[in-house]
N, C-alpha and C positions, 0 to 999 in steps of 0.2 A: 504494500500500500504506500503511495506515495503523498506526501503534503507541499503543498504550495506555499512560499513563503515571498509574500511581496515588497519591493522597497519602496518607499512612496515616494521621493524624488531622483532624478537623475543624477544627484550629486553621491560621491560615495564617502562625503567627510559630514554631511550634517540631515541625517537622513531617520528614519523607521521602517524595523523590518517585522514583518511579521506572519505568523497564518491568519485566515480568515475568523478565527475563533477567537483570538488574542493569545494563545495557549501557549505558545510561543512569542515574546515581545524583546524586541532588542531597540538600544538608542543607539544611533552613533552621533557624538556631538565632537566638533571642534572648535569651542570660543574664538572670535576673534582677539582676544587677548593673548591667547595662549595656539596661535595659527600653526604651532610647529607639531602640536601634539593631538591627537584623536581618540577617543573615549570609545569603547563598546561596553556598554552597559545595559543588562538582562532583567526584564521585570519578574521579579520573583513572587510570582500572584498569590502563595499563600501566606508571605509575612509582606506583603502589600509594601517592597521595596524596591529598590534597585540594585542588583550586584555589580560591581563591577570584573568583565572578564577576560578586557585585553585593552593594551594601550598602542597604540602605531606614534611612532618620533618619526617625523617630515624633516625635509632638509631639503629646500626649491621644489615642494611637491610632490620628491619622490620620498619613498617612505624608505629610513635608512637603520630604526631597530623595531623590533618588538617586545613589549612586555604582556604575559598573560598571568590572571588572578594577582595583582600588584606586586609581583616576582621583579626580578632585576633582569636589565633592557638587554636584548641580544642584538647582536647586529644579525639584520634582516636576512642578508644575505645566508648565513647560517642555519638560521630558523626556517626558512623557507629555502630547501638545496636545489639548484637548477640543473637538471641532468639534462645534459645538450644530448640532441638528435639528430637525426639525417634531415637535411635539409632547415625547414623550420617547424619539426615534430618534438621541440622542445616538449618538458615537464616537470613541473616543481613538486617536489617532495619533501611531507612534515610528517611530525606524529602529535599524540592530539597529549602527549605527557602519560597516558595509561598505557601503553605498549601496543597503539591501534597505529597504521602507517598507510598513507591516504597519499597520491596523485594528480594532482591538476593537468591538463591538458586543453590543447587550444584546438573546437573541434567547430570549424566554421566563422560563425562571428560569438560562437558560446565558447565557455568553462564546461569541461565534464571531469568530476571526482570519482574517483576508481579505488578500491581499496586496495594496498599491499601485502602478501602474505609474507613468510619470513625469509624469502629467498627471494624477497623483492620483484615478484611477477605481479602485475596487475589482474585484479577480478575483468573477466570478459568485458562484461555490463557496465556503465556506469551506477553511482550508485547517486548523484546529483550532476542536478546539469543546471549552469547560472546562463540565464538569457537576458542579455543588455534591453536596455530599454531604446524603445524605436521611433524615429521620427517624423512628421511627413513630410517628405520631399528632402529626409535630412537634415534640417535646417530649422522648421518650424515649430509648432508644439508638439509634445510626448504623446504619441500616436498610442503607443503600447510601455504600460510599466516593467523595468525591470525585476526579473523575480528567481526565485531558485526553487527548484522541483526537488526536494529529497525523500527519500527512502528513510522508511524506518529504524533503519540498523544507523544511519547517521546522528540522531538524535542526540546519542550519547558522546558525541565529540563535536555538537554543532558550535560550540561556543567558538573550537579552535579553527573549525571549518569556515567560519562565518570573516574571521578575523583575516585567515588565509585567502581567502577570497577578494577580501578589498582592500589587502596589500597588493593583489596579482592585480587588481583595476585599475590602482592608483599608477601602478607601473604602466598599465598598459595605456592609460589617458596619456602617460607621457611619455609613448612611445619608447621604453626602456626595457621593452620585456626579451 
């Protein structure tokens, strides 16, 4: 069974993500005071708060560490490993800190998440696929919102998934992937 999780604006630094039920709610905020750094923060619906479960540090836009559950900052590049490929079949590889090992890939104009087993083969299937949001004519208003399609088995590492994913945006708005 899969759930849909929508982002409400085109932006991937001051946004809300969420499913249709709320069950699932995330913020991403980046004050303009504080323009270098980006907040994911998880509404935790049954003590009616907010967690916080990852931090992204910016530097001209691109994103240059990560911190998750207000751990100490890694450099991005680390945390998120780019195994080069034949041609432009690049893929970024993390783990979610429980011993799960998860895939990014560029398939089209989307993200598809594929899980790792321990000899580093990818599951067939995707097990999420992130679809940008679309324009008409390109240019004009948000035709279609950006949103993420995941499986159930993702659930339990979405916080680090969610984080990985709009590092890989941030990159890819600026042409750095």
């Amino acid at each position: 069974m899969t759930q849909k999780l929508t982002f409400t604006t085109a932006s991937v630094r001051n946004l809300v993500i969420s499913n249709p039920t709320d069950a699932l709610y995330y913020e991403v905020l980046t004050p303009k005071w504080e323009s270098h750094q980006t907040t994911v923060r998880r509404l935790d619906t049954h003590a009616n708060r907010y967690d916080t479960v990852g931090s992204v540090r910016s530097q001209s836009g691109k994103p240059v560490a990560v911190s998750m559950y207000n751990g100490e900052f890694v450099n991005e590049e680390l945390w998120l490993r780019k195994i080069e490929g034949q041609g432009r079949q690049s893929r970024w590889e993390f783990d979610d800190g429980e011993g799960n090992y998860f895939s990014w890939a560029v398939a089209g104009s989307n993200f598809e998440l594929r899980s790792l087993d321990e000899s580093g083969t990818q599951s067939p299937t995707p097990i999420a696929t992130f679809y940008p949001h679309r324009r008409h004519f390109m240019v004009t208003m948000v035709s279609q919102q950006a949103f993420l399609e995941i499986e159930s088995s993702v659930v339990d590492s979405l916080d680090t998934v969610l984080v990985s994913l709009l590092v890989l945006e941030q990159k890819r708005r600026k042409c750095s992937l």
